[in-house]
MARPASE-712913 format. One record per residue (C-alpha): y, x, z. Coordinates in pm, whole numbers, padded with zeros to 5 digits, always signed. Example, Ala and Ser with C-alpha at 12.3 -4.5 7.8 and 13.67 -1.06 7.14 Angstrom:
2
-00450+01230+00780/-00106+01367+00714/
This chain:
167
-02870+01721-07681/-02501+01767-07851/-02250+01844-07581/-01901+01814-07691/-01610+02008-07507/-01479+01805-07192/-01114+01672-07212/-00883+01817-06976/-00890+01493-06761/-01261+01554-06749/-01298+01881-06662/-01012+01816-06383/-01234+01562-06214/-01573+01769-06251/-01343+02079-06106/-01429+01941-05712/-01764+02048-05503/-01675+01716-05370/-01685+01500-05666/-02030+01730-05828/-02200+01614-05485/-02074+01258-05538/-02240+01251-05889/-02588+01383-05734/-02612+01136-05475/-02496+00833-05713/-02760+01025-05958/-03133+00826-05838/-02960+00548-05631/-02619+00356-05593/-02382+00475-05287/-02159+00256-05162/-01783+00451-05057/-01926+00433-04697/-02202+00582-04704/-02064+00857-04911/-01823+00937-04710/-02073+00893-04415/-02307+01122-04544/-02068+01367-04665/-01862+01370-04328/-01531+01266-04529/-01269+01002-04424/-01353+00709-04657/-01017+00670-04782/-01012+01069-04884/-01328+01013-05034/-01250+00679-05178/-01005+00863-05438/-01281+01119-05528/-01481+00788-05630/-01190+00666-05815/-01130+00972-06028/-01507+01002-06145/-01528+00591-06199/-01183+00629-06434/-01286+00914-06611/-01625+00766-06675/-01854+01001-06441/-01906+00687-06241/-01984+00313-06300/-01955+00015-05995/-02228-00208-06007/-02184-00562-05887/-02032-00605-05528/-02303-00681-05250/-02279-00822-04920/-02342-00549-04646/-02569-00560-04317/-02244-00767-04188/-02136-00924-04446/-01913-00731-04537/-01852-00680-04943/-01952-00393-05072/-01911-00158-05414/-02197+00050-05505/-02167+00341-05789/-02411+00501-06000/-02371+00821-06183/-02377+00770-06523/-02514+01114-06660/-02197+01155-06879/-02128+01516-06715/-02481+01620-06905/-02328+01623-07213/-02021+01772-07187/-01954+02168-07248/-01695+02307-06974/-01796+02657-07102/-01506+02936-06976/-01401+02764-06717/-01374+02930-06378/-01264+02616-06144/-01547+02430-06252/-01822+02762-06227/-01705+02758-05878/-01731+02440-05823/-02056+02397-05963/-02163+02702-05730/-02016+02555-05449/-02155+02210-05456/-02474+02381-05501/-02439+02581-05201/-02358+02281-05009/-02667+02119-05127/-02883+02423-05042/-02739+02403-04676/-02847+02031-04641/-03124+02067-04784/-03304+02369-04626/-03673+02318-04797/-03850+02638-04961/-03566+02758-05247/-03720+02996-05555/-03468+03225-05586/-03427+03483-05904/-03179+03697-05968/-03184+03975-06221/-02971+04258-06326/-02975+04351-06732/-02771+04516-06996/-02771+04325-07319/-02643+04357-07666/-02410+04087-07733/-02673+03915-07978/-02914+03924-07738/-02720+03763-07433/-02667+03485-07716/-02995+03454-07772/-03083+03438-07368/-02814+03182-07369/-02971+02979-07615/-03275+02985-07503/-03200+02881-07158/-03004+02599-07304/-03273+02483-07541/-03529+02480-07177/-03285+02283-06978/-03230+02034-07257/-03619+01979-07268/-03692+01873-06923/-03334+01698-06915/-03524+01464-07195/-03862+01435-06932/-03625+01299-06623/-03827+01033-06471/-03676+00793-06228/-03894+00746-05902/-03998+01141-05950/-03910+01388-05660/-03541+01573-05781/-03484+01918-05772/-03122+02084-05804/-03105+02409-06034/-02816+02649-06101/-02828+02866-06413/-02565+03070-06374/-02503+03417-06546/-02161+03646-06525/-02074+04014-06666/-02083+04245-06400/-01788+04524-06324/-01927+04875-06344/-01817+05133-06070/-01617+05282-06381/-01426+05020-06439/-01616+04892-06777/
């Protein structure tokens, strides 16, 4: 998969927990404003911007208006997987977004969670190559996503620790 470096305008609107949980619910199934903001216990107008943003900048797509349970017209949105190949490498809104949203998934969603966190000291051509090959793993499976499959949430996440002397 070539990922290409997000605009500014991109990486602004992937910079919200909000808007990251907005693209995994629009991910298997359409969501209408209302039952975003239902689900996510936001006002529907505050949320109704969020929507906006990610439609305009391409993170979102409407499908065709339906009629509701009382006829009322409605706009569903799908994801449209653009986020997968973008790069927002460096930047520390969007890590903590990411980790955020994730954490608010995890607290919804309170099946069994593998967790594994490791400690290691690297040589710089070595954390490239762990980087690498984590990258290379996650673009395999990205390729085997099957719709109508069970979907899982992961968070790769890696950081250089502060030493108690300061290095």
């Amino acid at each position: 998969m070539e990922r290409r470096p997000a605009t500014e305008e991109e990486a602004k609107a992937l910079a919200s927990p909000l808007r990251l949980r907005i693209l995994r619910l629009c991910l298997d199934e359409a969501w209408t404003n209302k039952q975003l903001a239902e689900h996510l216990g936001k006002d529907p107008a505050t949320l109704l911007h969020h929507v906006r943003t990610l439609e305009r900048t391409g993170f979102l797509a409407a499908e065709p208006e339906r009629r509701g349970a009382r006829g009322a017209r409605e706009r569903p949105y799908r994801a449209t997987g653009k986020s997968w190949g973008l790069s927002l490498d460096g930047d520390t809104g969007n890590s903590l977004a990411m980790l955020d949203a994730f954490s608010a998934e995890l607290r919804e969603n309170l099946d069994p969670v593998v967790f594994t966190r490791i400690a290691i000291r690297l040589a710089p051509e070595d954390l490239d190559e762990l980087r690498d090959r984590m990258q290379a793993l996650v673009e395999e499976f990205v390729t085997r996503d099957e719709p109508g499959q069970p979907s899982y949430g992961f968070l790769i996440a890696g950081h250089r620790r502060s030493m108690p002397d300061g290095s």
